[in-house]
N, CA, C and O of each residue as an XYZ file, in Angstrom:
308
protein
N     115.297   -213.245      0.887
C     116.622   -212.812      0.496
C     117.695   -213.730      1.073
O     118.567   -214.247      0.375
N     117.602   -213.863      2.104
C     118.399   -215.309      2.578
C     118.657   -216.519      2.225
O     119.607   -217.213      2.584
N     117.653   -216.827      1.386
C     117.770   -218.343      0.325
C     118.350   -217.823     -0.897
O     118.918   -218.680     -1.574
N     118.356   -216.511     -1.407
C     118.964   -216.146     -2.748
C     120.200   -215.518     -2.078
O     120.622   -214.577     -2.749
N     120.888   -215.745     -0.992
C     122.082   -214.969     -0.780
C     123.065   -216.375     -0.667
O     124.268   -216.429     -0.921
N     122.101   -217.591     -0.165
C     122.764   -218.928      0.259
C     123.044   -219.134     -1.065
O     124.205   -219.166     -1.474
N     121.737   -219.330     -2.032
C     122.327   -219.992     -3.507
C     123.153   -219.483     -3.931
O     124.062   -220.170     -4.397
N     123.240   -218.071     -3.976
C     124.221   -217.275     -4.829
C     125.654   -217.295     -4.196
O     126.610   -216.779     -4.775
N     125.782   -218.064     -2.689
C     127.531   -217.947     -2.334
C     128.006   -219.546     -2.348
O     129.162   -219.968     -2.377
N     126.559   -220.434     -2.314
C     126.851   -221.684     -2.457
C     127.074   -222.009     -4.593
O     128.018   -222.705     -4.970
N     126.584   -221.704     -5.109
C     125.745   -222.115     -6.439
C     126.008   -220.998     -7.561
O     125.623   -221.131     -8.723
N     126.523   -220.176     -7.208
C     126.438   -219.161     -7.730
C     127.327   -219.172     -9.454
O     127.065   -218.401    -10.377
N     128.597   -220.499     -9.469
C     129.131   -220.958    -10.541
C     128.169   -221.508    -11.274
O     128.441   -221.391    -12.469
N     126.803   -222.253    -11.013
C     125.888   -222.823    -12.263
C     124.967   -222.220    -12.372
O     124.453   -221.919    -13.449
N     124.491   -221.860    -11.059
C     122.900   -220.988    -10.757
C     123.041   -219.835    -11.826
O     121.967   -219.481    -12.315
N     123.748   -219.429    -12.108
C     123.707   -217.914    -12.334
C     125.233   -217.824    -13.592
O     126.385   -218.238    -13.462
N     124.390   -216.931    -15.005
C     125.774   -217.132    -15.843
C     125.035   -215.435    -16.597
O     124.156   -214.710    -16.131
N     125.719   -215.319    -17.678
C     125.937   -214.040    -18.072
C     124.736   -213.581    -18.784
O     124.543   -212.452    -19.233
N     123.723   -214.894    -18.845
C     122.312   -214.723    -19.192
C     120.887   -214.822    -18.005
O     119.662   -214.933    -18.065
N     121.736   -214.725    -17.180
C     120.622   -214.812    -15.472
C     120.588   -216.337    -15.373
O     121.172   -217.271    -15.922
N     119.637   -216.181    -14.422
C     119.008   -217.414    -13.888
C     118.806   -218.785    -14.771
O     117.969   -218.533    -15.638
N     119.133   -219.758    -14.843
C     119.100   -220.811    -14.979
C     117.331   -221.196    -14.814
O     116.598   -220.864    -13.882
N     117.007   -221.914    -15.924
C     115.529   -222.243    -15.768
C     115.497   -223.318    -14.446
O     114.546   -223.263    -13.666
N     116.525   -224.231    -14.259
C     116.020   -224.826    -13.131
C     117.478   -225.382    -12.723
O     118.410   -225.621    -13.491
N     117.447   -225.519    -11.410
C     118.725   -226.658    -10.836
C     118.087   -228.213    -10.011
O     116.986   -228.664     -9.696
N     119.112   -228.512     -9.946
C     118.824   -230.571     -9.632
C     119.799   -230.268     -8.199
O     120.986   -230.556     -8.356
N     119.527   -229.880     -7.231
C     120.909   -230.584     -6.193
C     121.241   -232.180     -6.141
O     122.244   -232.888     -6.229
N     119.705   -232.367     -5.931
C     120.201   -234.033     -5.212
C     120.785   -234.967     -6.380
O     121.425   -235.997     -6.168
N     120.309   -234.194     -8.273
C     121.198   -235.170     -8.637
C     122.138   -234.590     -9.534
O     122.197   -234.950    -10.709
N     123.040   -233.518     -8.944
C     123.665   -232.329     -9.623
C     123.780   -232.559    -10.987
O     124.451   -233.282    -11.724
N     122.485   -231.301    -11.138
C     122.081   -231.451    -12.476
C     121.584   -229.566    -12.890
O     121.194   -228.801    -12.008
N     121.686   -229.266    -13.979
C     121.285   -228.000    -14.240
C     120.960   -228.007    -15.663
O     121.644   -228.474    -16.574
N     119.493   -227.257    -15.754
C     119.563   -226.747    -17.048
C     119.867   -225.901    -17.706
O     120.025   -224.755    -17.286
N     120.063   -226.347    -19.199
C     120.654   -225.653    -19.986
C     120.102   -224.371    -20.908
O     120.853   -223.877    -21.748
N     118.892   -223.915    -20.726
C     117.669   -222.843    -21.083
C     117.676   -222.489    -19.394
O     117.976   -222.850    -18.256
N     116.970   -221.289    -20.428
C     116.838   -219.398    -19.389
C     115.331   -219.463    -19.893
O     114.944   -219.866    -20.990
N     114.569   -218.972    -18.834
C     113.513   -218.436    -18.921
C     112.964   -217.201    -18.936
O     112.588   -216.879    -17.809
N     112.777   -216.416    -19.728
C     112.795   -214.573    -19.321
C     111.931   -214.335    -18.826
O     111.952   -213.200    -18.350
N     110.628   -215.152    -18.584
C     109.798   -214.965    -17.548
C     110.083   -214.522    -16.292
O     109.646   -213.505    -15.754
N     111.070   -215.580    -15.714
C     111.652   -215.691    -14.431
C     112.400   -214.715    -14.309
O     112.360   -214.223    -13.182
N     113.413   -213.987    -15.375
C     114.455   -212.979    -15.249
C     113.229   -211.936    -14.382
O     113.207   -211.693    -13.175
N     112.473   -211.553    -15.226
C     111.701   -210.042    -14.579
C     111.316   -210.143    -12.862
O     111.629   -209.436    -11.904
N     110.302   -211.656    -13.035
C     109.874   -211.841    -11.727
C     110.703   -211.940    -10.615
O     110.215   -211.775     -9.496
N     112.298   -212.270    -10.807
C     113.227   -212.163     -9.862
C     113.679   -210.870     -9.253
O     113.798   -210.560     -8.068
N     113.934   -210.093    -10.514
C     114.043   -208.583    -10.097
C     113.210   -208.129     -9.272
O     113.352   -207.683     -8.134
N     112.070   -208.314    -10.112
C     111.161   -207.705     -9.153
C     110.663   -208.338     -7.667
O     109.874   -207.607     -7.069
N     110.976   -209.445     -7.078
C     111.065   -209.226     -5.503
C     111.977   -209.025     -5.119
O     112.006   -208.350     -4.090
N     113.314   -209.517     -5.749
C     114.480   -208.294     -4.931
C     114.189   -206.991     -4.426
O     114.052   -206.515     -3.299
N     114.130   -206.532     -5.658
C     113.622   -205.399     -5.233
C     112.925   -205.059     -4.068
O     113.245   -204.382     -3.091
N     112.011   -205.603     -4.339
C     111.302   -205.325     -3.607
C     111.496   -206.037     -1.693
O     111.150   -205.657     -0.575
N     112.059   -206.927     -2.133
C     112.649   -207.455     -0.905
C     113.513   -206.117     -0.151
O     113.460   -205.568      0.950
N     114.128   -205.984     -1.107
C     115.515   -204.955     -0.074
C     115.019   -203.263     -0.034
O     115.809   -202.399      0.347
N     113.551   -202.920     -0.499
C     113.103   -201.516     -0.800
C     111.626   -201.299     -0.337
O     111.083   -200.247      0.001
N     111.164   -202.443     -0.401
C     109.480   -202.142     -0.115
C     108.799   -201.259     -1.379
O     107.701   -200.727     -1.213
N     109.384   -201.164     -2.401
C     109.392   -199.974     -3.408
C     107.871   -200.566     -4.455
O     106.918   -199.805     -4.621
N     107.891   -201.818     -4.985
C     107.025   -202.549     -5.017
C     105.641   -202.589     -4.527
O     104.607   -202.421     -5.173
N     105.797   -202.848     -3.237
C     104.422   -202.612     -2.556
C     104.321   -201.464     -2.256
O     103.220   -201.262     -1.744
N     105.008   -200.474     -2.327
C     104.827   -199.099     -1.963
C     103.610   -198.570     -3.014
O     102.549   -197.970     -2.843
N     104.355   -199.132     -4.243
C     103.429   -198.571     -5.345
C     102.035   -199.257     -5.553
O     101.084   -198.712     -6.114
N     102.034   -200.405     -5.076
C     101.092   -201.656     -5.246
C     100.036   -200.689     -4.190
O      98.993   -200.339     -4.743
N     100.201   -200.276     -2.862
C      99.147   -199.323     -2.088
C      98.429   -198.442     -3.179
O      97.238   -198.530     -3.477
N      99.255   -197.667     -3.668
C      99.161   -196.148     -4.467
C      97.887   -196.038     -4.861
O      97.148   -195.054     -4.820
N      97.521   -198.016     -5.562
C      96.712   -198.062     -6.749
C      94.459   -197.768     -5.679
O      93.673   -198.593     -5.213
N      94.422   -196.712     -5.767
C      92.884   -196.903     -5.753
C      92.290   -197.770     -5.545
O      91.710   -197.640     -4.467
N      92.045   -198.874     -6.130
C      91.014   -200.168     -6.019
C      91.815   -201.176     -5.031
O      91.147   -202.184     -4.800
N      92.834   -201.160     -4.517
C      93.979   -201.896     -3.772
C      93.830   -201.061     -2.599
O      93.727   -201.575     -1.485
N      93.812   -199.821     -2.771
C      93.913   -199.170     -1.446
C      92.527   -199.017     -0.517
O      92.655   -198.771      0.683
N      91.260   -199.165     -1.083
C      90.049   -199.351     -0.963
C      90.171   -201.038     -0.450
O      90.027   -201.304      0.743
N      90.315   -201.601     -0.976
C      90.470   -202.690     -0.904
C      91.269   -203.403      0.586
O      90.925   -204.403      1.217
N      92.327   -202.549      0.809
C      93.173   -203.103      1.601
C      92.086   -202.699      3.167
O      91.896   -203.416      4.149
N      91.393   -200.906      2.791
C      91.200   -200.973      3.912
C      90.011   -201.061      4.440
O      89.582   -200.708      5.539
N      89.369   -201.728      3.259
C      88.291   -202.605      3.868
C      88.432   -203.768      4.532
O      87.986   -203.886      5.673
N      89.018   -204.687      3.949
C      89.929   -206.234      4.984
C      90.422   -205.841      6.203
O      89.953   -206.282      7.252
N      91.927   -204.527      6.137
C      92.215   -204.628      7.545
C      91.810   -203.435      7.655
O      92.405   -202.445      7.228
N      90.929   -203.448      8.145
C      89.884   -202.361      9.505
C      90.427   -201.811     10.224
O      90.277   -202.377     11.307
N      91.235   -200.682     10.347
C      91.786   -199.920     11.843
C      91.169   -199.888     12.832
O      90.231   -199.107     12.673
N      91.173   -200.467     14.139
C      90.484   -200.174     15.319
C      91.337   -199.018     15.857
O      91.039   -198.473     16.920
């Protein structure tokens, strides 16, 4: 969240327009493209999210074969 709080107070005039995220930026040779990727739109949301909620992995436990899973790897002593 700290690298998307820097871009967004540094960058935030190209990075970011009324269609999201920018498919890519250039710093070193200030450069930006001109296509959106909607791929990227979802996948962004979703670690925000999950960055600032844990809400994400909350549900990601929930799942049965993940939760079996998890607690076979880490082993409670």
């Amino acid at each position: 969240m700290k690298a998307m709080r820097k871009f967004y107070e540094e960058y935030a005039d190209v990075l970011f327009t009324q269609y999201g995220f920018r498919a890519w930026i250039d710093l070193k040779n200030n450069d930006v493209s001109e296509s959106y990727r909607a791929r990227n739109q979802a996948t962004i949301a979703i670690m925000i999210e999950n960055a600032n909620s844990g809400m994400i992995w909350k549900l990601y436990e929930r799942i049965p074969e993940i939760k079996k899973t998890l607690d076979t790897v880490y082993v409670k002593k």
